[in-house]
N, C-alpha and C positions, 0 to 999 in steps of 0.2 A: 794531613792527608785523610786520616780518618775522619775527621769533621766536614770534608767535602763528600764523602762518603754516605754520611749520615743525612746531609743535607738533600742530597739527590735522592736518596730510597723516599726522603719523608716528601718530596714534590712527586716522585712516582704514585706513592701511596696516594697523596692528596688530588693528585690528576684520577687513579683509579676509584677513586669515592664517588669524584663530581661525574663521573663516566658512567657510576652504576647509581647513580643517585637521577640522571637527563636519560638512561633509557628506563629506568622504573617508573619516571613518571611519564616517559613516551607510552610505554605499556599499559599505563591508570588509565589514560586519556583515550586509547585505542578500544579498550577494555566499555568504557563510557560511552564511545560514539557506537561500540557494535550493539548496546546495551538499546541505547536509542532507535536503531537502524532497527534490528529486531522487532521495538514492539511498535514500530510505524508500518512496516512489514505485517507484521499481525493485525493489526489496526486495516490497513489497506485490504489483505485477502480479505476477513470477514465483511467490509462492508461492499466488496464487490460478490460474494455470494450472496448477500442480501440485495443488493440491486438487480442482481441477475433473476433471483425470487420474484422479485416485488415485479419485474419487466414479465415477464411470465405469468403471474399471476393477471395483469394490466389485460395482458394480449389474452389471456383465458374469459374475460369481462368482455373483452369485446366481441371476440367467439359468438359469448351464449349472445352477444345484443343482436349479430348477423343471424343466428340460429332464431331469433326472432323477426326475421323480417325486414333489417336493417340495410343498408348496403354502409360503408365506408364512409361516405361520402357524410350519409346520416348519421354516423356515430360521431363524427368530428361536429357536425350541428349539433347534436344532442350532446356534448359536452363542451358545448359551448368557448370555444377555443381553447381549451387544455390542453390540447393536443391538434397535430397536424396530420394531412392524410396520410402526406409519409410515414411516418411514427404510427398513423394508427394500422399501416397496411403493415408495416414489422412486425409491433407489438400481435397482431395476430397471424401472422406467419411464424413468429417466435412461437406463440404456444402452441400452432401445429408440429412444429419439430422437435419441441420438448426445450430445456432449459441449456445453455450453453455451458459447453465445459472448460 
């Protein structure tokens, strides 16, 4: 009797290990993935503050080229298809309204 006893606490204990053994490593792995998530995350905002920069700056370029004389039409000429009228009629309505937030 006491040997069935013993037998059963030591498969309890052995069920309790491998129990705390599959969620510590659920944990590692959770731990890992938010590790990554974060700096893709971080990674992401900063390179859309800097797009959003750089698109503002674009549309401030095109400003001063209409402040010279230009109309739209001629900035998409004078840059030689870089850009589309569309794009270029944003890019400078963006920098009249200031940078997006």
């Amino acid at each position: 009797m006491a040997d069935t006893k013993t037998s059963g606490q030591s498969i309890r204990r052995a069920a309790r290990q491998a129990a705390i053994a599959a969620q510590a490593k659920r944990r590692a792995q959770a731990a890992e993935r938010d590790k990554r998530l974060d700096a893709a995350a971080l990674t992401l905002i900063v390179a859309l503050r800097e797009r959003d920069a750089l698109e503002h700056q674009a549309g401030t370029a095109i400003q001063s080229m209409l402040t010279d004389g230009l109309t739209l039409a001629d900035v998409v000429n004078w840059l030689d298809g870089e850009t589309t009228l569309k794009e270029a009629t944003w890019l400078a309505d963006l920098a009249g309204d200031g940078i997006r937030s």
